[in-house]
MINU-687002 format. One record per residue: x, y, z of N, C-alpha, C, O, CB in turn. Coordinates in pm, 1 decimal. Glycine has a CB too. Layout:
BEGIN
<atom><n_u>X</n_u><n_v>Y</n_v><n_w>Z</n_w><ca_u>X</ca_u><ca_v>Y</ca_v><ca_w>Z</ca_w><c_u>X</c_u><c_v>Y</c_v><c_w>Z</c_w><o_u>X</o_u><o_v>Y</o_v><o_w>Z</o_w><cb_u>X</cb_u><cb_v>Y</cb_v><cb_w>Z</cb_w></atom>
...
This chain:
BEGIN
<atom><n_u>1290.9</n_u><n_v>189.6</n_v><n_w>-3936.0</n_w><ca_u>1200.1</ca_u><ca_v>301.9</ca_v><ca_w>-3934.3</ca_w><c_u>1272.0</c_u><c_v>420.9</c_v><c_w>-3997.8</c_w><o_u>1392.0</o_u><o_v>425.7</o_v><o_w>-3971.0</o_w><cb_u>1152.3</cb_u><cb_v>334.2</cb_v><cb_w>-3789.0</cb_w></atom>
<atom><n_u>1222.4</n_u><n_v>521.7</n_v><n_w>-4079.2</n_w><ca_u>1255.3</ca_u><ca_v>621.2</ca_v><ca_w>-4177.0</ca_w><c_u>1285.4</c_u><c_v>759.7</c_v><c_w>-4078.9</c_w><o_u>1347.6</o_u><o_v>736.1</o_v><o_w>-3975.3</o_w><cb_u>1121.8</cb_u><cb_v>638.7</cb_v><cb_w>-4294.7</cb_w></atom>
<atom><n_u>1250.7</n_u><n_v>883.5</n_v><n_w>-4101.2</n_w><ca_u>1253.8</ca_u><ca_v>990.9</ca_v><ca_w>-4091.6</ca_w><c_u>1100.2</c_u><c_v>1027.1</c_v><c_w>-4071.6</c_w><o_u>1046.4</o_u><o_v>1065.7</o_v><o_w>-3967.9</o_w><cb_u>1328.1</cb_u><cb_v>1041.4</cb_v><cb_w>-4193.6</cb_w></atom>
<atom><n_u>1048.4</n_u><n_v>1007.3</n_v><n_w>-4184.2</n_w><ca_u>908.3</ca_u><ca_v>1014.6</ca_v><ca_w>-4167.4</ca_w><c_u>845.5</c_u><c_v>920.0</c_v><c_w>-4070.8</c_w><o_u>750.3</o_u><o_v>975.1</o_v><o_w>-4015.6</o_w><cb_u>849.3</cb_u><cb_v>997.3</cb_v><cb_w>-4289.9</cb_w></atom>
<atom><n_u>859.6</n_u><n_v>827.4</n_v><n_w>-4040.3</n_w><ca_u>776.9</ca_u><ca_v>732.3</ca_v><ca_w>-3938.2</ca_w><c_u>778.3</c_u><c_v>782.8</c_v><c_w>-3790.9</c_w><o_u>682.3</o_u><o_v>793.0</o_v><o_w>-3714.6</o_w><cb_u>840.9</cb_u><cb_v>579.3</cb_v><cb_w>-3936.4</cb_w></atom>
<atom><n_u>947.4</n_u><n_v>820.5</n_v><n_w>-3762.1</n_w><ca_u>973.8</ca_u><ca_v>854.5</ca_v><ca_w>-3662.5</ca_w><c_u>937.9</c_u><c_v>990.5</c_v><c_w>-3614.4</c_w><o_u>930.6</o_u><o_v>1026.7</o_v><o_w>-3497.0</o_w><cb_u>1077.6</cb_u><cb_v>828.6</cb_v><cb_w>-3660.1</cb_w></atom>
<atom><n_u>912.9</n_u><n_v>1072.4</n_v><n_w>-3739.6</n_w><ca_u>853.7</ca_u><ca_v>1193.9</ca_v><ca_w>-3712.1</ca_w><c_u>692.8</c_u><c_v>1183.0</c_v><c_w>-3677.5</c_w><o_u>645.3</o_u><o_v>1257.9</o_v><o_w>-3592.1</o_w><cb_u>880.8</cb_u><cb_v>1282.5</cb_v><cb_w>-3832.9</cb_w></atom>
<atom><n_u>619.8</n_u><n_v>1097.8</n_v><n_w>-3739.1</n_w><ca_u>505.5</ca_u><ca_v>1068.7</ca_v><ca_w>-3712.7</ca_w><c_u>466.4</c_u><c_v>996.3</c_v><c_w>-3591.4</c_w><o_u>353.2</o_u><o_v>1011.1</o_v><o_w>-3545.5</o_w><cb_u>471.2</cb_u><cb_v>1016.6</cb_v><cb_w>-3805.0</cb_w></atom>
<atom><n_u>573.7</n_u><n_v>900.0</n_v><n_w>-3522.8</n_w><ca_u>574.3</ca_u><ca_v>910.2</ca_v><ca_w>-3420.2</ca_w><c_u>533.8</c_u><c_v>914.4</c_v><c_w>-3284.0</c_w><o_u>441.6</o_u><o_v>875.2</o_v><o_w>-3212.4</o_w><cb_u>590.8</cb_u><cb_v>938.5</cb_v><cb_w>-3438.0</cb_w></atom>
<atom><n_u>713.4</n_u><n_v>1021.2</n_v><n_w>-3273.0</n_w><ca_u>681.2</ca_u><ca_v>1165.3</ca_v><ca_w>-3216.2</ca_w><c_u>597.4</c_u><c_v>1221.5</c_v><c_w>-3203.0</c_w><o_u>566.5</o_u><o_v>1238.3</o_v><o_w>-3085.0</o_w><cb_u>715.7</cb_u><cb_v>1242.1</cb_v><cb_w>-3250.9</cb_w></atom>
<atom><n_u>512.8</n_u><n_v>1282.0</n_v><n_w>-3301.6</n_w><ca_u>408.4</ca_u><ca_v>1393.2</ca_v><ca_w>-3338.3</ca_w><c_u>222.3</c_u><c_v>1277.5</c_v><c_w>-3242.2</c_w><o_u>115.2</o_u><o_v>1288.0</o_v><o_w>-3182.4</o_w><cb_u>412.2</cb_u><cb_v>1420.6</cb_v><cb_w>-3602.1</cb_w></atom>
<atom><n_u>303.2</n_u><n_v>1203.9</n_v><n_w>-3291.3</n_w><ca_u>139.1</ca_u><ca_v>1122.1</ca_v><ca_w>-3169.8</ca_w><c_u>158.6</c_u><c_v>1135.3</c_v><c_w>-3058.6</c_w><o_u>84.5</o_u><o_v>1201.5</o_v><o_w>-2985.9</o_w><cb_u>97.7</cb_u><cb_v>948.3</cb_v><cb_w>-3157.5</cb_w></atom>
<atom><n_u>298.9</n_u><n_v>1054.6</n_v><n_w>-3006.0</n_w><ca_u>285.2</ca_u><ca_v>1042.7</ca_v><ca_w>-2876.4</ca_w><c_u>241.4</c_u><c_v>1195.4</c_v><c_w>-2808.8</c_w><o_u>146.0</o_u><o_v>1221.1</o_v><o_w>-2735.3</o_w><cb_u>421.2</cb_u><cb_v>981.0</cb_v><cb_w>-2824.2</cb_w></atom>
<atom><n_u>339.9</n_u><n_v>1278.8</n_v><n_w>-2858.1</n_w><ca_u>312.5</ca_u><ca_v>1433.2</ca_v><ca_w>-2827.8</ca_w><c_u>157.8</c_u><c_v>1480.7</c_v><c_w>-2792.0</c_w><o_u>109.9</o_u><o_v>1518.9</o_v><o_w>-2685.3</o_w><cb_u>356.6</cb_u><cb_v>1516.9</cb_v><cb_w>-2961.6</cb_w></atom>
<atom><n_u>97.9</n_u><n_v>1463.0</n_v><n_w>-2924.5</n_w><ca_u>-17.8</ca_u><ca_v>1465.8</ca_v><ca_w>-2886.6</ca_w><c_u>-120.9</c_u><c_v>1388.4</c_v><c_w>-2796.0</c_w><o_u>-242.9</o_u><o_v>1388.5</o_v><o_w>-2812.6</o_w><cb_u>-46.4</cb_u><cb_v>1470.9</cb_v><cb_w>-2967.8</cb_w></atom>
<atom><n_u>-53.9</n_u><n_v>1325.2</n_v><n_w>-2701.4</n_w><ca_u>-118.6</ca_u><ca_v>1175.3</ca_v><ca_w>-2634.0</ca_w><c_u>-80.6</c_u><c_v>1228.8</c_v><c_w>-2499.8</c_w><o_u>-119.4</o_u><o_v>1179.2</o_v><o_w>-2394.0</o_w><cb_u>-37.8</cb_u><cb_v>995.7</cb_v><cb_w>-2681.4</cb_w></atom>
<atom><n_u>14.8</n_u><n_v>1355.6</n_v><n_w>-2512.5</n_w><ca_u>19.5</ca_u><ca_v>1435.4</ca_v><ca_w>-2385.3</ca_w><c_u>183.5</c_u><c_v>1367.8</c_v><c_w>-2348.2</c_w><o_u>214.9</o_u><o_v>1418.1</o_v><o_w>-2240.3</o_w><cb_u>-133.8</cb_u><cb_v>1396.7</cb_v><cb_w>-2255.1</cb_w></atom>
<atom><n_u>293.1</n_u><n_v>1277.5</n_v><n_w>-2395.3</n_w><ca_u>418.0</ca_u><ca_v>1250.7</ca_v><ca_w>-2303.0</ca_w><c_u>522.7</c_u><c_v>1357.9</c_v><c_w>-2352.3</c_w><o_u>545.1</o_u><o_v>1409.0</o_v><o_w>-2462.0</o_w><cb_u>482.3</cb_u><cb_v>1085.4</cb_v><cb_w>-2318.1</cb_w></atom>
<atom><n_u>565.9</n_u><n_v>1368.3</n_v><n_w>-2253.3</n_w><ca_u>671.2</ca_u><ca_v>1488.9</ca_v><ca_w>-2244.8</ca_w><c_u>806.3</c_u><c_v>1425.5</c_v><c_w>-2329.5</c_w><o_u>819.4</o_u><o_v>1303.1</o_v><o_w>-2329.2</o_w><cb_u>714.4</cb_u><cb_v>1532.9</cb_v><cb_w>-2060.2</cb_w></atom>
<atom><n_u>880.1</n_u><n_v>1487.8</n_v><n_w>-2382.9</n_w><ca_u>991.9</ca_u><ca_v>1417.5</ca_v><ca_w>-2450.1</ca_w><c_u>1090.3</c_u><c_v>1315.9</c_v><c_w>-2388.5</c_w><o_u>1123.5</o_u><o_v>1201.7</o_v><o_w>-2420.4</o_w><cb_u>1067.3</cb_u><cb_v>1511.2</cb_v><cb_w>-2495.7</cb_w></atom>
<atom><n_u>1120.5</n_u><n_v>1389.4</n_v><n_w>-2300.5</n_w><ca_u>1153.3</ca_u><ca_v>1228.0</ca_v><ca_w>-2196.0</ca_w><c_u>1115.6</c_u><c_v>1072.0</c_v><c_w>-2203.0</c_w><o_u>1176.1</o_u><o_v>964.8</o_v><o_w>-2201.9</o_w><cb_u>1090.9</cb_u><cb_v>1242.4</cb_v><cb_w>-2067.7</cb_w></atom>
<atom><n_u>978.0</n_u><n_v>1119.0</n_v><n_w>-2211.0</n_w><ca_u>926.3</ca_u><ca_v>944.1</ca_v><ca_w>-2185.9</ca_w><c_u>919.7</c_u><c_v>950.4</c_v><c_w>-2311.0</c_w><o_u>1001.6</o_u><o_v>862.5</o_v><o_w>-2337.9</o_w><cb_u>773.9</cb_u><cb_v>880.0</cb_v><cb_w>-2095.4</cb_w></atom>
<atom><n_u>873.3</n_u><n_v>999.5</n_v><n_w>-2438.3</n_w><ca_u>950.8</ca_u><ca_v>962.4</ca_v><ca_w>-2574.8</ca_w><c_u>1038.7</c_u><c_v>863.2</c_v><c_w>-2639.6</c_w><o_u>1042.3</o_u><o_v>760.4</o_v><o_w>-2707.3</o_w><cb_u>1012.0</cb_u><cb_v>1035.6</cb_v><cb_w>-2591.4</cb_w></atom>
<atom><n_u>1142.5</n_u><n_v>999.8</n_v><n_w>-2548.8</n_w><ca_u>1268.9</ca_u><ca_v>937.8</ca_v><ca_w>-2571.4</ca_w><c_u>1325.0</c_u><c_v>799.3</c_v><c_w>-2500.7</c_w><o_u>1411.3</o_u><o_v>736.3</o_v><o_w>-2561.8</o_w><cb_u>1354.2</cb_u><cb_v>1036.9</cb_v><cb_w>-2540.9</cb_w></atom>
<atom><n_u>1280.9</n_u><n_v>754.0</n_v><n_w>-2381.8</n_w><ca_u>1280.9</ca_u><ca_v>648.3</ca_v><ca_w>-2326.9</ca_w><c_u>1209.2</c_u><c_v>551.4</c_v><c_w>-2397.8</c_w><o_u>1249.8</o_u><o_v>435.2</o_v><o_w>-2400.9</o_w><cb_u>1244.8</cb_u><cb_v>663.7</cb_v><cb_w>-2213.3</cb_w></atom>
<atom><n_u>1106.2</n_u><n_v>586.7</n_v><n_w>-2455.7</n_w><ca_u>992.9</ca_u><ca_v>474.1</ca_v><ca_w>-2538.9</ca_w><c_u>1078.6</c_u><c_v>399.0</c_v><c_w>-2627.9</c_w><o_u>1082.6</o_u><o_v>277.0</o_v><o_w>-2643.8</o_w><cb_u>860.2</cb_u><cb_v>551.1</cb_v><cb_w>-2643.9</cb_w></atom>
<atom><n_u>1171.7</n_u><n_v>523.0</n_v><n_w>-2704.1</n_w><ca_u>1258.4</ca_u><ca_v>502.6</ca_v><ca_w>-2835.1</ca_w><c_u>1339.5</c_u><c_v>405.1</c_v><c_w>-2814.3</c_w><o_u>1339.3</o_u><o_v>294.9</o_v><o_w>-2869.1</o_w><cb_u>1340.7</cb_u><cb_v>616.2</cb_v><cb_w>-2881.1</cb_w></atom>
<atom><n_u>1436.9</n_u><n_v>461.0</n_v><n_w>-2703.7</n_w><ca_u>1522.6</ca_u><ca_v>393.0</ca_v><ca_w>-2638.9</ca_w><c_u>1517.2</c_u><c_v>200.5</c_v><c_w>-2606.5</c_w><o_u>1595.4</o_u><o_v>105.4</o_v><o_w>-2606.3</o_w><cb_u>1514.5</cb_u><cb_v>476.6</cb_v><cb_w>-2521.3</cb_w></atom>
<atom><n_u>1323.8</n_u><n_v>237.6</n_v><n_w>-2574.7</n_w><ca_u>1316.7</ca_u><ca_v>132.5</ca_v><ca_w>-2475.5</ca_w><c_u>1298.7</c_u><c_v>-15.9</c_v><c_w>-2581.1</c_w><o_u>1332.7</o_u><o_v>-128.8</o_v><o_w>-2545.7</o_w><cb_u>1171.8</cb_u><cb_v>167.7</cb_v><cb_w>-2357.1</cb_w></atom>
<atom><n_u>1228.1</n_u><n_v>25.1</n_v><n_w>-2735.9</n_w><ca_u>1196.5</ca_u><ca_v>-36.4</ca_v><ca_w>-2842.7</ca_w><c_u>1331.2</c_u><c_v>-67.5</c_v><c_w>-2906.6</c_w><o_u>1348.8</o_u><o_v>-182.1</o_v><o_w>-2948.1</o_w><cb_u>1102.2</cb_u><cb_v>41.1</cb_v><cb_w>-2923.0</cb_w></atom>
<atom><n_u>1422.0</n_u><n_v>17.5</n_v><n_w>-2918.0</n_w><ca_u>1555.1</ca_u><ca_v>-46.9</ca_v><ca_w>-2973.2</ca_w><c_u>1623.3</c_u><c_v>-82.1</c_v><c_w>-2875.6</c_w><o_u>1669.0</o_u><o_v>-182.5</o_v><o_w>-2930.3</o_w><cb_u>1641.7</cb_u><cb_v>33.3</cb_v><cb_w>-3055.6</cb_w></atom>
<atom><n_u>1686.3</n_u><n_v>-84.4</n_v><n_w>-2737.8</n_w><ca_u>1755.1</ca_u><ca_v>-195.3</ca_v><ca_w>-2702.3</ca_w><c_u>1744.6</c_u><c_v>-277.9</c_v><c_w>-2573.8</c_w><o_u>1824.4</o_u><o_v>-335.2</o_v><o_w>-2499.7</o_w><cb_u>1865.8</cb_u><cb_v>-159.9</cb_v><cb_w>-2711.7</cb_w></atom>
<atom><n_u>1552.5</n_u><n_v>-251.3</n_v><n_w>-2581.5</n_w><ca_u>1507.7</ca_u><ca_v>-379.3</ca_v><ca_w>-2498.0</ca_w><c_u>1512.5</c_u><c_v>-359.1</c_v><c_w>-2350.7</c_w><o_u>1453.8</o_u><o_v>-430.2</o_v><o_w>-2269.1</o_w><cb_u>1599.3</cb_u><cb_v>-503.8</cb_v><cb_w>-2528.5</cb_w></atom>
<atom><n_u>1603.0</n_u><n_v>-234.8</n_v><n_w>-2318.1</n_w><ca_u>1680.6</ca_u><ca_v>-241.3</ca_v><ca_w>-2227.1</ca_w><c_u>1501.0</c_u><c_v>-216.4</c_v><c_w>-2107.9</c_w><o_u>1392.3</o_u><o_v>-170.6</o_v><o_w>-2143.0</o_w><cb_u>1839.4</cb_u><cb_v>-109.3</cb_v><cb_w>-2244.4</cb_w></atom>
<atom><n_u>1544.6</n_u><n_v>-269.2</n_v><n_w>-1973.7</n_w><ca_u>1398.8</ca_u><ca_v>-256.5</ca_v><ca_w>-1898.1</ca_w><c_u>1395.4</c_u><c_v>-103.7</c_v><c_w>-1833.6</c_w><o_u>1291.8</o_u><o_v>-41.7</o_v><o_w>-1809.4</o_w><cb_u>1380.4</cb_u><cb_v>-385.1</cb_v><cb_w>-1760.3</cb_w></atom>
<atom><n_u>1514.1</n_u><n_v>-61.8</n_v><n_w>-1813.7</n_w><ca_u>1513.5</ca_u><ca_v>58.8</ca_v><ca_w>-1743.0</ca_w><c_u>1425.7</c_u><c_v>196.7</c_v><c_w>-1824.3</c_w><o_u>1374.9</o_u><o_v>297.3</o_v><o_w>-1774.9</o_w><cb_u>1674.5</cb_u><cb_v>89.2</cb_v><cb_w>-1720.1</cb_w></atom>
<atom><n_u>1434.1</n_u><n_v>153.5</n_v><n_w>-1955.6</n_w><ca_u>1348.7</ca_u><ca_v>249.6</ca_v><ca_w>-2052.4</ca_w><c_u>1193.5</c_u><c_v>214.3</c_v><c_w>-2052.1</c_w><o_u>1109.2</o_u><o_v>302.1</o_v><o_w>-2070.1</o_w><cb_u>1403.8</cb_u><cb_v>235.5</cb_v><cb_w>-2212.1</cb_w></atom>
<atom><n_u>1161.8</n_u><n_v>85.9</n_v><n_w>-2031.4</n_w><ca_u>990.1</ca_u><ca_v>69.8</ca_v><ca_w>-2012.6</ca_w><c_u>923.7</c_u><c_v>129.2</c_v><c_w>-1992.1</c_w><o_u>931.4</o_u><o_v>180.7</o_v><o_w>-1880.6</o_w><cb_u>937.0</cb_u><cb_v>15.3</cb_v><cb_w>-1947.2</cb_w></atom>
<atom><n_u>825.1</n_u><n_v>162.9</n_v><n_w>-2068.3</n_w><ca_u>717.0</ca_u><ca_v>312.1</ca_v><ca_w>-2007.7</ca_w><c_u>645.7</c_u><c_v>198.9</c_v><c_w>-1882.2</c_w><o_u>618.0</o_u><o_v>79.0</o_v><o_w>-1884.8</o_w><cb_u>544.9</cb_u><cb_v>404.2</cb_v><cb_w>-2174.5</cb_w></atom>
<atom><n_u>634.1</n_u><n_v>309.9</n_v><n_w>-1774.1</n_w><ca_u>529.6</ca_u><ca_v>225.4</ca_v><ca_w>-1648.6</ca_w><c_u>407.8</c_u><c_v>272.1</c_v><c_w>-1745.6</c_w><o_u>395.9</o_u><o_v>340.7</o_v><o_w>-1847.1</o_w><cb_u>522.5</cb_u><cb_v>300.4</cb_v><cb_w>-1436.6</cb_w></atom>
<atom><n_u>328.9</n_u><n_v>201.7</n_v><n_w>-1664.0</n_w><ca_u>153.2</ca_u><ca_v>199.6</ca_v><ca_w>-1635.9</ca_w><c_u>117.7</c_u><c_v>336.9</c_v><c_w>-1567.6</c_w><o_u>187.5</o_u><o_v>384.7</o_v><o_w>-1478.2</o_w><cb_u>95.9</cb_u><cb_v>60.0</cb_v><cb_w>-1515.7</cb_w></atom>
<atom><n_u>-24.1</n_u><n_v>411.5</n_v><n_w>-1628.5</n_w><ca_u>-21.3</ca_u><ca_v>486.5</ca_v><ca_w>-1527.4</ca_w><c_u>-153.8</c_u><c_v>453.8</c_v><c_w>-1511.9</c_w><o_u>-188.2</o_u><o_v>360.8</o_v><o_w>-1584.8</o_w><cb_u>25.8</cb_u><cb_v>625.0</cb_v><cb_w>-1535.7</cb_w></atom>
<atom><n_u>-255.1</n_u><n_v>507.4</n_v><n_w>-1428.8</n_w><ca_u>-382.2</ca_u><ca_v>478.4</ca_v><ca_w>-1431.7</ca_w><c_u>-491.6</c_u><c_v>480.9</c_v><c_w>-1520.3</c_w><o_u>-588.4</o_u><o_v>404.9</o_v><o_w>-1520.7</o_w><cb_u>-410.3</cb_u><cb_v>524.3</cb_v><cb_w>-1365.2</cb_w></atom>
<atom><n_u>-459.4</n_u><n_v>606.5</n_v><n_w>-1619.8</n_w><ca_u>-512.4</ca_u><ca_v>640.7</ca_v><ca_w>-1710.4</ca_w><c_u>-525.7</c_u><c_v>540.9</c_v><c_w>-1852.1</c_w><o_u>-614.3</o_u><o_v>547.8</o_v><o_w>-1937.3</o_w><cb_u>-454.4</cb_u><cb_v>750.9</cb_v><cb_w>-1718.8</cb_w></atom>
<atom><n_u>-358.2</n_u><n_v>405.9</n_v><n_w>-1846.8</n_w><ca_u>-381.7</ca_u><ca_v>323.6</ca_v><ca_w>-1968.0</ca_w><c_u>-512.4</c_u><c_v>213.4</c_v><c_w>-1905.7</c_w><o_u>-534.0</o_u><o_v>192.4</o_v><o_w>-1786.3</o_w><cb_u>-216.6</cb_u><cb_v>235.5</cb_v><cb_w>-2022.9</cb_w></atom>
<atom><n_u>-570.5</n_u><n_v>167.6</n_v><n_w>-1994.9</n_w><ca_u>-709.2</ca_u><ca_v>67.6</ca_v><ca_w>-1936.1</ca_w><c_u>-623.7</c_u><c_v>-82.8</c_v><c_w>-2003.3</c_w><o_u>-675.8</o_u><o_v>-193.8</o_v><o_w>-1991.9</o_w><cb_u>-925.0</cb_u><cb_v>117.2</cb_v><cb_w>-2037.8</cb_w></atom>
């Protein structure tokens, strides 16, 4: 993923309402799998 992808992103999730934290955990959680980064469920995903 580029500069631009990752900026684009960012710029969604943002707008999807997650605070940089869970972002950054998302990021985290896509490159090294790891489970502790997993976004939970909240009620709101269907």
């Amino acid at each position: 993923m580029n500069m631009s992808e990752s900026s684009r992103l960012i710029i969604g999730l943002r707008s999807k309402g997650w605070t940089d934290t869970e972002i950054a955990d998302f990021i985290l959680w896509v490159e090294t799998g790891e489970q502790r980064y997993k976004p939970k469920q909240t009620e709101d995903d269907d």
